[in-house]
PDB file as gemmi writes it, atoms N, CA and C in Angstrom:
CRYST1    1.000    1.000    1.000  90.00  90.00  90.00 P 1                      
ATOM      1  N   UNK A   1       4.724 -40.150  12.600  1.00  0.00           N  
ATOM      2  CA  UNK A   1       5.534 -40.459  13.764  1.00  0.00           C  
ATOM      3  C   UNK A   1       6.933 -40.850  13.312  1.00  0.00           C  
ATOM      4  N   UNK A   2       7.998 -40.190  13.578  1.00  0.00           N  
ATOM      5  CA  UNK A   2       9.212 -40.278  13.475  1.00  0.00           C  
ATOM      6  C   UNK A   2       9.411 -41.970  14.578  1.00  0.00           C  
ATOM      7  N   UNK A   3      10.444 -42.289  14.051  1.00  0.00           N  
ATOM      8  CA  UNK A   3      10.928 -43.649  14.440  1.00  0.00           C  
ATOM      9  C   UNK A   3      12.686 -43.306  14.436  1.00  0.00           C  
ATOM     10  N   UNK A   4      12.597 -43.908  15.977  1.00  0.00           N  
ATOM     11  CA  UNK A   4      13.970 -43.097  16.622  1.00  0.00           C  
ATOM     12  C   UNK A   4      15.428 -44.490  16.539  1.00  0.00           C  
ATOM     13  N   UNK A   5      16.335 -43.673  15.964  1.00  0.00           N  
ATOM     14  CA  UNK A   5      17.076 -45.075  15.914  1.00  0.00           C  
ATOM     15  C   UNK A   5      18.847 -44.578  16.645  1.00  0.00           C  
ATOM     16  N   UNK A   6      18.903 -45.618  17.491  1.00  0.00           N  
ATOM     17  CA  UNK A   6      20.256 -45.100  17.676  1.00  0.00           C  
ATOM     18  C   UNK A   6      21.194 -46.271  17.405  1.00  0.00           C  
ATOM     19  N   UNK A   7      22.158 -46.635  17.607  1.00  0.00           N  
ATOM     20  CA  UNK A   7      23.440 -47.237  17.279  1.00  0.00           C  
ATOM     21  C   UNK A   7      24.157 -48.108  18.430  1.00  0.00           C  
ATOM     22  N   UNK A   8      24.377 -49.462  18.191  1.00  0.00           N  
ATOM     23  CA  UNK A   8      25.120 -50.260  18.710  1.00  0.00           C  
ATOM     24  C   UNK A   8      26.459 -50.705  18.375  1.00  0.00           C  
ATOM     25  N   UNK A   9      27.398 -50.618  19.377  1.00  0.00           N  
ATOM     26  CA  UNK A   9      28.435 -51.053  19.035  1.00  0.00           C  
ATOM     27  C   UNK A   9      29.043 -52.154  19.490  1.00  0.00           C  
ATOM     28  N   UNK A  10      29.306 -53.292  18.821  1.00  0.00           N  
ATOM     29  CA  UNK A  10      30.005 -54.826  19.547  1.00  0.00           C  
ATOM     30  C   UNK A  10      31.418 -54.751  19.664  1.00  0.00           C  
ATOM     31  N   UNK A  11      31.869 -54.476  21.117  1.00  0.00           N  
ATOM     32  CA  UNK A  11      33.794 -54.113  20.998  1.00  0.00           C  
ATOM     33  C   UNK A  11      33.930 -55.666  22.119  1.00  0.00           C  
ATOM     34  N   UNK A  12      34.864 -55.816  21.576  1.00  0.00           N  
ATOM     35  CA  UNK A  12      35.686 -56.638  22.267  1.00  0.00           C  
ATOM     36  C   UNK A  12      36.850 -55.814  22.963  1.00  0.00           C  
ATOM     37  N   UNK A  13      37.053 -56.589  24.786  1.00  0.00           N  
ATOM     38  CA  UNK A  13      37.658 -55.934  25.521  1.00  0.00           C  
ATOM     39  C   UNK A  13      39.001 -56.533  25.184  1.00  0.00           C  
ATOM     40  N   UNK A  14      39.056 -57.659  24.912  1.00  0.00           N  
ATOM     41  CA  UNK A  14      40.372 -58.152  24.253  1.00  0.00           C  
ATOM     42  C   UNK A  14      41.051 -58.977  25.604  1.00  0.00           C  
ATOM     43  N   UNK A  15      41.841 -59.796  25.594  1.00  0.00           N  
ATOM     44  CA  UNK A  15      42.407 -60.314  26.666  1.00  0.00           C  
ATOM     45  C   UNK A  15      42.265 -60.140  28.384  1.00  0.00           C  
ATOM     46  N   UNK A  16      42.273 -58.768  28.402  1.00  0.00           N  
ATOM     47  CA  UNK A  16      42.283 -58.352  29.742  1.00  0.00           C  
ATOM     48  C   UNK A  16      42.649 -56.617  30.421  1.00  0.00           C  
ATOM     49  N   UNK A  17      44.288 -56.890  29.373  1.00  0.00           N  
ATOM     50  CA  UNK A  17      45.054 -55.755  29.623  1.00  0.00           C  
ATOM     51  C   UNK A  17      44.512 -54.452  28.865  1.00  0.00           C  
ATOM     52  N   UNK A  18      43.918 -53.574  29.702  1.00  0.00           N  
ATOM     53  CA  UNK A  18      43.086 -52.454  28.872  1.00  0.00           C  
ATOM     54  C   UNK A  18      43.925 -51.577  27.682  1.00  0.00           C  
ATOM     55  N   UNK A  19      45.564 -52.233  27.929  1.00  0.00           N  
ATOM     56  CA  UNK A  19      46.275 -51.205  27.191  1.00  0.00           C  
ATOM     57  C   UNK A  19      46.194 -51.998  25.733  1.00  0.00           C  
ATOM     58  N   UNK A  20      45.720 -52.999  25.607  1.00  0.00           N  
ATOM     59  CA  UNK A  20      45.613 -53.667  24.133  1.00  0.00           C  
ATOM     60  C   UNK A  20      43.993 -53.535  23.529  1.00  0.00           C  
ATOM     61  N   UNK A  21      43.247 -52.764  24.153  1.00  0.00           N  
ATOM     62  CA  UNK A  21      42.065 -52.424  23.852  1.00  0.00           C  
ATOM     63  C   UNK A  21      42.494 -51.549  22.795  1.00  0.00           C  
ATOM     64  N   UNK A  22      41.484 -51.750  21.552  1.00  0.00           N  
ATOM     65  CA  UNK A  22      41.478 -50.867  19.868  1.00  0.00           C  
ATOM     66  C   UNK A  22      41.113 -49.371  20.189  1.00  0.00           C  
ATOM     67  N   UNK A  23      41.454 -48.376  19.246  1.00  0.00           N  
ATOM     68  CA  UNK A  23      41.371 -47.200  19.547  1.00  0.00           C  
ATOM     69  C   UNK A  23      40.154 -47.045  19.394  1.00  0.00           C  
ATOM     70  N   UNK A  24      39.778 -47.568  18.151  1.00  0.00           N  
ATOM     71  CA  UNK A  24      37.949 -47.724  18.015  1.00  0.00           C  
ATOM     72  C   UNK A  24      37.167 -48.139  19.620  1.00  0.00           C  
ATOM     73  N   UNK A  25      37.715 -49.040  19.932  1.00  0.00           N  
ATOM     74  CA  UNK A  25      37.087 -49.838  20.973  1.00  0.00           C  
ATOM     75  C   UNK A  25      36.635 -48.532  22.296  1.00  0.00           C  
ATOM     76  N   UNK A  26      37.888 -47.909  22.004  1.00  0.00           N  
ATOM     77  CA  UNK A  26      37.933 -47.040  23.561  1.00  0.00           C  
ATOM     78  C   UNK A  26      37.158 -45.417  23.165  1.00  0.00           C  
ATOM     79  N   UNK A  27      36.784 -45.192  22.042  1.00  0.00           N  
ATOM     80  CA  UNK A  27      35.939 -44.330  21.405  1.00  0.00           C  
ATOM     81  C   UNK A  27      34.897 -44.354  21.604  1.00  0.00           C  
ATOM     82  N   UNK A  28      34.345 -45.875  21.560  1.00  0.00           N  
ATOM     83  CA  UNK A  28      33.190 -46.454  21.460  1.00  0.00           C  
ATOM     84  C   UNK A  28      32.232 -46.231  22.914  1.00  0.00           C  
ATOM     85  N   UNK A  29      33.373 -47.030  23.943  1.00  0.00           N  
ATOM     86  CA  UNK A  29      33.102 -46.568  25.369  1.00  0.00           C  
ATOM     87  C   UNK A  29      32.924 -44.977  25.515  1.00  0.00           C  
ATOM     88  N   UNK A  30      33.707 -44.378  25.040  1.00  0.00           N  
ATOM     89  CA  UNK A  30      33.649 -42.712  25.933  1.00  0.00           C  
ATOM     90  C   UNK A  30      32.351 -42.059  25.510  1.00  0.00           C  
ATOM     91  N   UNK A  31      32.030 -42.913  24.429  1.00  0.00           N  
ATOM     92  CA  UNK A  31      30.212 -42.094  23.248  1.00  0.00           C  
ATOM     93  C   UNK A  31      29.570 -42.539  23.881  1.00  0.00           C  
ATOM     94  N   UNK A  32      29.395 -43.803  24.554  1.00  0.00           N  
ATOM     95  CA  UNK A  32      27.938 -44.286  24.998  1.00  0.00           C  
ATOM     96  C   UNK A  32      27.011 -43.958  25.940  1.00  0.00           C  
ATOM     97  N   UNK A  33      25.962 -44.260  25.924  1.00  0.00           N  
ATOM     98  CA  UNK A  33      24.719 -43.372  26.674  1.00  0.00           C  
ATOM     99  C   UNK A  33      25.030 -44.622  27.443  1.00  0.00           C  
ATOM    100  N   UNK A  34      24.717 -46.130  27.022  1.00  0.00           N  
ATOM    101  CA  UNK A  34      24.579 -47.062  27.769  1.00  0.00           C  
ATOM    102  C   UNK A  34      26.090 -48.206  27.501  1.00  0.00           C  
ATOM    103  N   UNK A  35      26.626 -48.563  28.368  1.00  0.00           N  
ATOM    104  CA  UNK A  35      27.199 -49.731  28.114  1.00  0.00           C  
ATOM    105  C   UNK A  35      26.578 -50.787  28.692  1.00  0.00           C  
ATOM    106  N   UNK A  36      26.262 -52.089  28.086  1.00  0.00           N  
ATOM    107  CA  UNK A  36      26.142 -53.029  28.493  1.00  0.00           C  
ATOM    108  C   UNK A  36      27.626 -54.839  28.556  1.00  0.00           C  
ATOM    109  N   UNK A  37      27.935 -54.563  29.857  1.00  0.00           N  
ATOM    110  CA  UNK A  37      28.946 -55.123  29.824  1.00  0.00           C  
ATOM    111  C   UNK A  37      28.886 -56.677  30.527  1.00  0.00           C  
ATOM    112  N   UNK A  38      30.339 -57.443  30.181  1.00  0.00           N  
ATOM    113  CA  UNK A  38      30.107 -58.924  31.119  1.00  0.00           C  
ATOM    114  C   UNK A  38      30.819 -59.206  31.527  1.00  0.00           C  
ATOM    115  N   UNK A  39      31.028 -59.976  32.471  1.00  0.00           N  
ATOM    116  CA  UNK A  39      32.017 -60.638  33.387  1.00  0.00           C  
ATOM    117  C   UNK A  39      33.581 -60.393  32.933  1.00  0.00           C  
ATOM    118  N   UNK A  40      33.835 -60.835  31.937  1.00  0.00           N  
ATOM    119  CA  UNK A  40      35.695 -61.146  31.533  1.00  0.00           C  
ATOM    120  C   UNK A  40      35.395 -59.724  30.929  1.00  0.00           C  
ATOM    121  N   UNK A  41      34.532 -58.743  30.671  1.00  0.00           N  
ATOM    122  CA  UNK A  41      35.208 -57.733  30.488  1.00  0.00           C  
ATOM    123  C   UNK A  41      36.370 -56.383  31.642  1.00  0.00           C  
ATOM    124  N   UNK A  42      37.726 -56.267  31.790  1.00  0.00           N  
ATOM    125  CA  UNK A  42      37.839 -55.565  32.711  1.00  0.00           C  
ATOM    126  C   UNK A  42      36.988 -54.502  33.018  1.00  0.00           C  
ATOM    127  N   UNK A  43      37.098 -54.268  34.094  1.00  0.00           N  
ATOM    128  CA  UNK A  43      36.085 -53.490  34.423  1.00  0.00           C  
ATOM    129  C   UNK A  43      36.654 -51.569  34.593  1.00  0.00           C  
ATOM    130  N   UNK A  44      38.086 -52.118  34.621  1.00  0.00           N  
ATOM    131  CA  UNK A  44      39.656 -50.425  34.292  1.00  0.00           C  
ATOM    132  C   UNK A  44      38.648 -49.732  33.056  1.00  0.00           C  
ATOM    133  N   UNK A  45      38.467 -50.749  31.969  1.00  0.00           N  
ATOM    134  CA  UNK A  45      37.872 -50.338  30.386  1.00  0.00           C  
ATOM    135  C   UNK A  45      36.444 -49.175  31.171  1.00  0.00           C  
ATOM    136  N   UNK A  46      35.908 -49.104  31.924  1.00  0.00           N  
ATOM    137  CA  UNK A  46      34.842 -48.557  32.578  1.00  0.00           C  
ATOM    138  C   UNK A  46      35.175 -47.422  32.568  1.00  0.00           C  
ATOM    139  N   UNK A  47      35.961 -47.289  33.335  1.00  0.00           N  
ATOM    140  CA  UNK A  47      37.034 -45.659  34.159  1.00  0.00           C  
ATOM    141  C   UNK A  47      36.389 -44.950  32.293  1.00  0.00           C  
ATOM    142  N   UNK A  48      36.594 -44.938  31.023  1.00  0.00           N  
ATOM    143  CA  UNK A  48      36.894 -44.052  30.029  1.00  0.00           C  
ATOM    144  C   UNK A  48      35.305 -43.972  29.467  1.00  0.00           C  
ATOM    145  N   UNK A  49      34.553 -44.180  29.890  1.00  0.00           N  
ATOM    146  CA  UNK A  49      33.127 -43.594  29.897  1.00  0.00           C  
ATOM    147  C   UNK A  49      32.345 -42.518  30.607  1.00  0.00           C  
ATOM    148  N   UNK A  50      31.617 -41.988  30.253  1.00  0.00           N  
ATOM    149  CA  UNK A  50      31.136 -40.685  30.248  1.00  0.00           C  
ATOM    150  C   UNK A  50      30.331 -40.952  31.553  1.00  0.00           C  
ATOM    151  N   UNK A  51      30.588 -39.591  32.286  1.00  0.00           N  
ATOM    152  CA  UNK A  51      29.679 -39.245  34.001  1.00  0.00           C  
ATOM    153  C   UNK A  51      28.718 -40.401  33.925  1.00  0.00           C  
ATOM    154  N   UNK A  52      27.662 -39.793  32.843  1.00  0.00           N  
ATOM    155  CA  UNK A  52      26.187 -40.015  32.994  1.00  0.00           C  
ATOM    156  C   UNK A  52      26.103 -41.228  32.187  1.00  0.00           C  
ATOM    157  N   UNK A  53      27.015 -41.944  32.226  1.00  0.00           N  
ATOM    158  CA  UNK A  53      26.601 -43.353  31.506  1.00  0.00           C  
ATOM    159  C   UNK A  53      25.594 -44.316  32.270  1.00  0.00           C  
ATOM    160  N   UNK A  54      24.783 -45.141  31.421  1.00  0.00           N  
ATOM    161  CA  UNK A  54      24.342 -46.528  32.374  1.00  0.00           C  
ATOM    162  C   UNK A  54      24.798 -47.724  32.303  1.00  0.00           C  
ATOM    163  N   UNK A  55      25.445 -47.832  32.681  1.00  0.00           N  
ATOM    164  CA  UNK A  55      26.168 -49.293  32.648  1.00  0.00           C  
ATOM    165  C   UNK A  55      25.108 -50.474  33.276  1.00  0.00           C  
ATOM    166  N   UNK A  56      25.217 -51.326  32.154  1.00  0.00           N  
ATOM    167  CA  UNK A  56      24.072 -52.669  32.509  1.00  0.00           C  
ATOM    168  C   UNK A  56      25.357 -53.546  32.777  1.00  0.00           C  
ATOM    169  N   UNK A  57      25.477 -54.718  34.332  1.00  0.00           N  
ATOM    170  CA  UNK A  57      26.530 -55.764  34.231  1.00  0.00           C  
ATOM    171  C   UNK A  57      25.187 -56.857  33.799  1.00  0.00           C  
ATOM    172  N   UNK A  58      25.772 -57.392  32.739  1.00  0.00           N  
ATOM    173  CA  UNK A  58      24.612 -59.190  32.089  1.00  0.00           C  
ATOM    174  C   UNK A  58      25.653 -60.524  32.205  1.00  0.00           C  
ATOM    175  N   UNK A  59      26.781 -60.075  33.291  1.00  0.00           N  
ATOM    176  CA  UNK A  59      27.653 -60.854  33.186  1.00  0.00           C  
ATOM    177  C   UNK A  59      27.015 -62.700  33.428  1.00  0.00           C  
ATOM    178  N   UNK A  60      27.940 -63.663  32.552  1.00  0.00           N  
ATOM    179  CA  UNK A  60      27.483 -65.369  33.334  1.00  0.00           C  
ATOM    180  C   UNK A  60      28.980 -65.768  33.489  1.00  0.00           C  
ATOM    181  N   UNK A  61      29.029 -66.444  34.671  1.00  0.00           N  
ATOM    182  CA  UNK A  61      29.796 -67.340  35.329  1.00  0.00           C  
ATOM    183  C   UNK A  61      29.210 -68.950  35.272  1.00  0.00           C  
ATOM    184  N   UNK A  62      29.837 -69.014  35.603  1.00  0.00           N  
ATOM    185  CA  UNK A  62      29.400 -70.763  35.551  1.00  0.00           C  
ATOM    186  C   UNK A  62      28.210 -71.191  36.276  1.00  0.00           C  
ATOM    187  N   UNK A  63      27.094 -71.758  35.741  1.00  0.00           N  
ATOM    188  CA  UNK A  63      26.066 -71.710  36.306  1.00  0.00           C  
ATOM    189  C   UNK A  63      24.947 -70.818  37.117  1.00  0.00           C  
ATOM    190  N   UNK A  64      25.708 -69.762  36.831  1.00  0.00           N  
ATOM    191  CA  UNK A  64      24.801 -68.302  37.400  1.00  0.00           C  
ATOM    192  C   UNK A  64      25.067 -66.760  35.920  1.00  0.00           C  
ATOM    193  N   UNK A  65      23.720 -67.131  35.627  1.00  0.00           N  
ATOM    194  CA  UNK A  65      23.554 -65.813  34.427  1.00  0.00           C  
ATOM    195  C   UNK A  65      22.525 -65.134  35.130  1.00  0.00           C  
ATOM    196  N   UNK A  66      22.921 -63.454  34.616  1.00  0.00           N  
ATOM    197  CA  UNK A  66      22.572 -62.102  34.993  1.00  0.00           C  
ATOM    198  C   UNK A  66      21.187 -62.128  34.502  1.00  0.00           C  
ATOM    199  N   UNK A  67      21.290 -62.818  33.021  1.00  0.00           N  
ATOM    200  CA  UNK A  67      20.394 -62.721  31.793  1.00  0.00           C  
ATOM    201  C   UNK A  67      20.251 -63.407  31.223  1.00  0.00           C  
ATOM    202  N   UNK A  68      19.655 -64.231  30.649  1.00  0.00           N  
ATOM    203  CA  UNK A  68      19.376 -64.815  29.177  1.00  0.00           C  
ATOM    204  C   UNK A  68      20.137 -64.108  28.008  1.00  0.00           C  
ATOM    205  N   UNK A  69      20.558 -64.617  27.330  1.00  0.00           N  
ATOM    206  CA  UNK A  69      21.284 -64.105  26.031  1.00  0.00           C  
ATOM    207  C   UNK A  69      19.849 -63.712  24.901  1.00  0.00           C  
ATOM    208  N   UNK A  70      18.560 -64.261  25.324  1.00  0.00           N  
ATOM    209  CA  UNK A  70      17.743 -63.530  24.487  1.00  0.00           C  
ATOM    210  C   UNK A  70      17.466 -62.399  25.276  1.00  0.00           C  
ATOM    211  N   UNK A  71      17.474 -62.372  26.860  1.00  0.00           N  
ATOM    212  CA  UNK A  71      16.774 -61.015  27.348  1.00  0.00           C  
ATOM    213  C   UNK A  71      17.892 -59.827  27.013  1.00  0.00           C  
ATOM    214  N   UNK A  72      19.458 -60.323  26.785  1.00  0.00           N  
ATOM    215  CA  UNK A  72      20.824 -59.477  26.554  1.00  0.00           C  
ATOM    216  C   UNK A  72      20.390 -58.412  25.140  1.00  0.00           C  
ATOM    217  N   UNK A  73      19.853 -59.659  24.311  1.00  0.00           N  
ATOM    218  CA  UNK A  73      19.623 -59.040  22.859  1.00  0.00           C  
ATOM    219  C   UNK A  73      18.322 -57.811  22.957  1.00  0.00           C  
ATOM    220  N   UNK A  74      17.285 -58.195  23.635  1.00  0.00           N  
ATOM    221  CA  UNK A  74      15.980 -57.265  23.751  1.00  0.00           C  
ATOM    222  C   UNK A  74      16.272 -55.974  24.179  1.00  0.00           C  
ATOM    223  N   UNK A  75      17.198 -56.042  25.472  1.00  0.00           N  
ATOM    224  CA  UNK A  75      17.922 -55.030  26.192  1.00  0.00           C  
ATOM    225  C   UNK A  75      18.578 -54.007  25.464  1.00  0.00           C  
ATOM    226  N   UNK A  76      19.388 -54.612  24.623  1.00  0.00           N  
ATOM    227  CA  UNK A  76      20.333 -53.755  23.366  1.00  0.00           C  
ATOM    228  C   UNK A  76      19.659 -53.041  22.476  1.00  0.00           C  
ATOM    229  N   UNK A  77      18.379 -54.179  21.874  1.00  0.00           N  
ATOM    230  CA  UNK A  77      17.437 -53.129  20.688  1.00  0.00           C  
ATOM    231  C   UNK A  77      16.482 -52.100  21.618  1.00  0.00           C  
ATOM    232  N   UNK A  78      16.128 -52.761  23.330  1.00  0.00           N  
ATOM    233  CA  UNK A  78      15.452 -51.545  23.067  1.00  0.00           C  
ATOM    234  C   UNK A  78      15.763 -50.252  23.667  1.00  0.00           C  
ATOM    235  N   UNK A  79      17.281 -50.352  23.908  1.00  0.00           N  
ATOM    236  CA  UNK A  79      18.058 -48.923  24.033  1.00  0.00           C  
ATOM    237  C   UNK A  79      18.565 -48.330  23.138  1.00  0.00           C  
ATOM    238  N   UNK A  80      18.658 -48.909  21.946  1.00  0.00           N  
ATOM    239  CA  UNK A  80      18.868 -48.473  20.820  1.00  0.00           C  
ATOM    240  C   UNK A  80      17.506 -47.896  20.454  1.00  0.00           C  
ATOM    241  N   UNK A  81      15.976 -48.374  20.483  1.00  0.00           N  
ATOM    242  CA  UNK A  81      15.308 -47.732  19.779  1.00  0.00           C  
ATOM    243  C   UNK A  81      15.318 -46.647  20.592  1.00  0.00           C  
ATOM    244  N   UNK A  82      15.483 -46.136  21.635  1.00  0.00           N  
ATOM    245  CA  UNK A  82      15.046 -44.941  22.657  1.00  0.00           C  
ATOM    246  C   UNK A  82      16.469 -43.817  21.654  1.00  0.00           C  
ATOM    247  N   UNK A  83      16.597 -44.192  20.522  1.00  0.00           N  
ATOM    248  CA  UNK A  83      18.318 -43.382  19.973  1.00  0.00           C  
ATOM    249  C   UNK A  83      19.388 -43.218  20.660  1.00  0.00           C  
ATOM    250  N   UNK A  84      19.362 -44.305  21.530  1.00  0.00           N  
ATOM    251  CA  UNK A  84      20.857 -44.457  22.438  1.00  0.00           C  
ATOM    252  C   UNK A  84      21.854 -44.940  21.894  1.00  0.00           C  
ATOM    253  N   UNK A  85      23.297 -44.655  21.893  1.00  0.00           N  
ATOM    254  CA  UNK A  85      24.368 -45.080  21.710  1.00  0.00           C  
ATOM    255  C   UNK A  85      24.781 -45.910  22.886  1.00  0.00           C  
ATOM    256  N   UNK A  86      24.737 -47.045  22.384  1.00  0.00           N  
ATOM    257  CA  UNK A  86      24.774 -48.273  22.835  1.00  0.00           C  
ATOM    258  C   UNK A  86      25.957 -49.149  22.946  1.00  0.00           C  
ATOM    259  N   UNK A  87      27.319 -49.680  23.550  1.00  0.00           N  
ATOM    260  CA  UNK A  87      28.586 -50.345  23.894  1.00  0.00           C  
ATOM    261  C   UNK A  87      27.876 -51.347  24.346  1.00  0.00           C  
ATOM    262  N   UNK A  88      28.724 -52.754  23.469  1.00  0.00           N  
ATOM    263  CA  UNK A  88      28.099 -54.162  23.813  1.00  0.00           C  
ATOM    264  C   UNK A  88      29.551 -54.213  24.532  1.00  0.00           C  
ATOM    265  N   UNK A  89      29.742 -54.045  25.562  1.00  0.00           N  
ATOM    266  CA  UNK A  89      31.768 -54.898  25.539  1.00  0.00           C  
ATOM    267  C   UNK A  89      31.447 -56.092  26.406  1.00  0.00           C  
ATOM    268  N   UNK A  90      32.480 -56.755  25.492  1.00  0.00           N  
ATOM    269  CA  UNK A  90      32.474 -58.221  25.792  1.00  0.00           C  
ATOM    270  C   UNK A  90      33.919 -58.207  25.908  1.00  0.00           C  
ATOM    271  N   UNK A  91      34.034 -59.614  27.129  1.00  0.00           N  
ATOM    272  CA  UNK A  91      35.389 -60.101  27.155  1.00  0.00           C  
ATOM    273  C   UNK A  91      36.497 -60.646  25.722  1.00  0.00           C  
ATOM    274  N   UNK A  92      37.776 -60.146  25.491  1.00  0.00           N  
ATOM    275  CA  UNK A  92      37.995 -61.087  24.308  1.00  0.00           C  
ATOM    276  C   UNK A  92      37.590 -60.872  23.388  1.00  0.00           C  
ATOM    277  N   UNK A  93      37.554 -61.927  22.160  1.00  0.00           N  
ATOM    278  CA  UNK A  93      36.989 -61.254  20.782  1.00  0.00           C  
ATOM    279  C   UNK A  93      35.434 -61.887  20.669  1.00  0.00           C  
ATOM    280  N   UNK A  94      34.108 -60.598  20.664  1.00  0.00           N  
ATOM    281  CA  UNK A  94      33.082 -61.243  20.704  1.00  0.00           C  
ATOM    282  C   UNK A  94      32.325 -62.159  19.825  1.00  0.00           C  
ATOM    283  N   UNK A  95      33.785 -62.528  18.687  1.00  0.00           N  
ATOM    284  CA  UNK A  95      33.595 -63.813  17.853  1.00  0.00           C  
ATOM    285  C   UNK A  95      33.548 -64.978  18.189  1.00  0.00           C  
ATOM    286  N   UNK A  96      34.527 -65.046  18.874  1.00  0.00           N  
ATOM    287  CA  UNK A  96      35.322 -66.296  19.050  1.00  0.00           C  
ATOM    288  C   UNK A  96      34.661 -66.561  20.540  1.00  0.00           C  
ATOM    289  N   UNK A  97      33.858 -67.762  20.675  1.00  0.00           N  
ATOM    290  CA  UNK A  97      33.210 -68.549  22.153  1.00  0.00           C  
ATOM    291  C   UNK A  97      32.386 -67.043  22.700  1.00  0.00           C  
ATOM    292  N   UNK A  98      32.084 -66.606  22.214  1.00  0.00           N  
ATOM    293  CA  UNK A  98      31.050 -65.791  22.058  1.00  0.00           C  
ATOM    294  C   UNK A  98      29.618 -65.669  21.682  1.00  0.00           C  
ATOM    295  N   UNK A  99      29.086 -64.481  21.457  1.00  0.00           N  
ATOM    296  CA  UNK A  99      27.539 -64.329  21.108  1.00  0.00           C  
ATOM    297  C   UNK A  99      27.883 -63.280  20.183  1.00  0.00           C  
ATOM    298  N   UNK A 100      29.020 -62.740  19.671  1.00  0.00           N  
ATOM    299  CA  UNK A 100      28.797 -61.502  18.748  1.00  0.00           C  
ATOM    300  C   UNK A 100      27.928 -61.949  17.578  1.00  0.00           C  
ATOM    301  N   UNK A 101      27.832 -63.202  17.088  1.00  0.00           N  
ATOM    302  CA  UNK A 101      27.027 -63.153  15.921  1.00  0.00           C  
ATOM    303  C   UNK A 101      25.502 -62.894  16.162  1.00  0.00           C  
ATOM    304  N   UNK A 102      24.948 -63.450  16.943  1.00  0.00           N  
ATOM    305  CA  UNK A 102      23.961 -63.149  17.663  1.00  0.00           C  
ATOM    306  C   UNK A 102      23.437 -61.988  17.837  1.00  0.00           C  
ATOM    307  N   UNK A 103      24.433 -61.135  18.628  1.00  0.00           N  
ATOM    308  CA  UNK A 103      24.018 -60.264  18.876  1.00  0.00           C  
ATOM    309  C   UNK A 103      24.194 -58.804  18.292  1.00  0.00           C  
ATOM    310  N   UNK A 104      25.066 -59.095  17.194  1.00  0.00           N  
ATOM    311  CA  UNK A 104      25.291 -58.253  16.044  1.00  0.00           C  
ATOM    312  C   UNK A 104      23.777 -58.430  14.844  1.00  0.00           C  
ATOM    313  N   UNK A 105      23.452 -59.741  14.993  1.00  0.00           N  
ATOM    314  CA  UNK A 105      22.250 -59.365  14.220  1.00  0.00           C  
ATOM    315  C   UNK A 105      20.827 -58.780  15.099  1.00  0.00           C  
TER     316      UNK A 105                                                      
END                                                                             
């Protein structure tokens, strides 16, 4: 039995203004089968993804989450195991007051 693996990518949407989004970043979006996105990410960054994308919102606001940050992580591996190309975008840099470490491992 072959074991199917596809690829995640953690982009940060960066401030706000989609025009300071990385060239990588906006690559990343137009490949993906799935984006899974959150709140402070703009949502303009959307428009450059493909027809048939699925966009998951796991956005949290203050006292109201979409998700658990463990159900965020389960979500990611298990669209990745189905060999999906996978967009984590997060608001900002998903270092900094973030979960990128998290969810990069």
């Amino acid at each position: 039995m072959e074991v199917k693996k596809g690829i995640v990518y953690l982009v940060g949407a960066g401030p706000g203004d989609p025009g300071l989004l990385t060239i990588k970043g906006k690559q990343c979006i137009e490949k993906a089968d799935v984006i899974v996105y959150d709140h402070l990410a703009n949502k303009v960054l959307l428009t450059y993804a493909k027809n048939d994308v699925e966009l998951i919102y796991v956005g949290k606001k203050a006292g109201t989450h979409t998700m658990s940050q463990k159900d965020i992580n389960r979500l990611i591996c298990e669209k990745a195991s189905k060999d999906l190309c996978v967009t984590r975008l997060k608001g900002g840099d998903p270092y900094i007051f973030g979960r990128g470490g998290e969810e990069a491992r």
